[in-house]
DODO-348594 format. One record per residue (C-alpha): x, y, z; residue in three letters. Coordinates in nm, 2 decimals, decimal comma, m for minus. Layout:
N
       x       y       z  res
       X       Y       Z  ALA
...
END
This chain:
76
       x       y       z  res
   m0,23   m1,08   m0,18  UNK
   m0,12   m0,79   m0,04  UNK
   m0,02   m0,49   m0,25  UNK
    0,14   m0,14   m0,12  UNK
    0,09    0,12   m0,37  UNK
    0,36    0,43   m0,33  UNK
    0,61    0,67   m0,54  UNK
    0,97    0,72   m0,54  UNK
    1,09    0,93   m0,25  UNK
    0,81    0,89   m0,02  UNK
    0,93    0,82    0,36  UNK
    0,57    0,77    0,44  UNK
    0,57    0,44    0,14  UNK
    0,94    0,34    0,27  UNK
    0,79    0,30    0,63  UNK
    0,45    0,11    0,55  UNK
    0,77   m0,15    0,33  UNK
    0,99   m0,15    0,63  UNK
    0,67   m0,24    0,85  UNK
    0,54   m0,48    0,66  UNK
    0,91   m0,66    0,62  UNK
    0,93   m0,65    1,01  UNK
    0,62   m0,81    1,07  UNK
    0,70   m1,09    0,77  UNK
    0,39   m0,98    0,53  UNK
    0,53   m1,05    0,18  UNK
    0,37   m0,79   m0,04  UNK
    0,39   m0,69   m0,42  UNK
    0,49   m0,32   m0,47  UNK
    0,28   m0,09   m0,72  UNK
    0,45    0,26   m0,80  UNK
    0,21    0,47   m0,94  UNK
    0,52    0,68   m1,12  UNK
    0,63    0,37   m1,29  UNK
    0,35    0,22   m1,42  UNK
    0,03    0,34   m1,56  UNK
   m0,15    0,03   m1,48  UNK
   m0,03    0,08   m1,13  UNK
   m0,18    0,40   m1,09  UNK
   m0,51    0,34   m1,26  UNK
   m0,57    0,06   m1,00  UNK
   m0,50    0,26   m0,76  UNK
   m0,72    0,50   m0,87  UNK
   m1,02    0,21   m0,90  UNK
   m0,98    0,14   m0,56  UNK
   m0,97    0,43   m0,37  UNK
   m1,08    0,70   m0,58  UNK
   m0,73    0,90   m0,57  UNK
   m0,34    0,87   m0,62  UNK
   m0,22    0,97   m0,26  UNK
   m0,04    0,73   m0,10  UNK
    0,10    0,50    0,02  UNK
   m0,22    0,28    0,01  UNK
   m0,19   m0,10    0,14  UNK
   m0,47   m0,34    0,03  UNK
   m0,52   m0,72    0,09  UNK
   m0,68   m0,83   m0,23  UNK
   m0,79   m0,54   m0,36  UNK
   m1,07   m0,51   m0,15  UNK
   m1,03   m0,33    0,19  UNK
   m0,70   m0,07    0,22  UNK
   m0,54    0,14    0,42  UNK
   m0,46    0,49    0,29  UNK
   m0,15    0,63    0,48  UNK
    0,10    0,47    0,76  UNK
   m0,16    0,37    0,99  UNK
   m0,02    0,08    1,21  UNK
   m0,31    0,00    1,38  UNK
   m0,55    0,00    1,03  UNK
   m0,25   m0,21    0,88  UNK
   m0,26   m0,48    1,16  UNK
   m0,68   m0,47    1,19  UNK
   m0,70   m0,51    0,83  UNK
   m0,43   m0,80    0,83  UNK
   m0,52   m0,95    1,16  UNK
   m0,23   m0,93    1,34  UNK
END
């Protein structure tokens, strides 16, 4: 399961979507300003709120719009 984590109004969070759309990765979005649950996770996992943060079972993750991370971590 892939998850991106992000805000409203963040072109850094629209790109990681777009990306992963291009490359056919169906993810579930998590907005940190819509949902407390959202951001607490996101907190658990990497210690902070910046995003956008992409994570494959919310284990490893990607912090930022890092193509090459993003495709290493989903093994494309």
């Amino acid at each position: 399961m892939v998850k991106v984590y992000s805000i409203n109004d963040c072109p850094w969070c629209d790109k990681v979507k777009k990306y992963l759309k291009s490359k056919g990765i169906a993810y579930e979005e998590c907005n940190l300003e819509e949902s407390d649950e959202a951001r607490e996770a996101c907190v658990r996992l990497t210690g902070d709120t910046a995003v956008p943060v992409v994570t494959v079972n919310d284990a490893d993750y990607v912090l930022g719009f890092d193509k090459a991370k993003i495709d290493a971590m989903l093994g494309l």
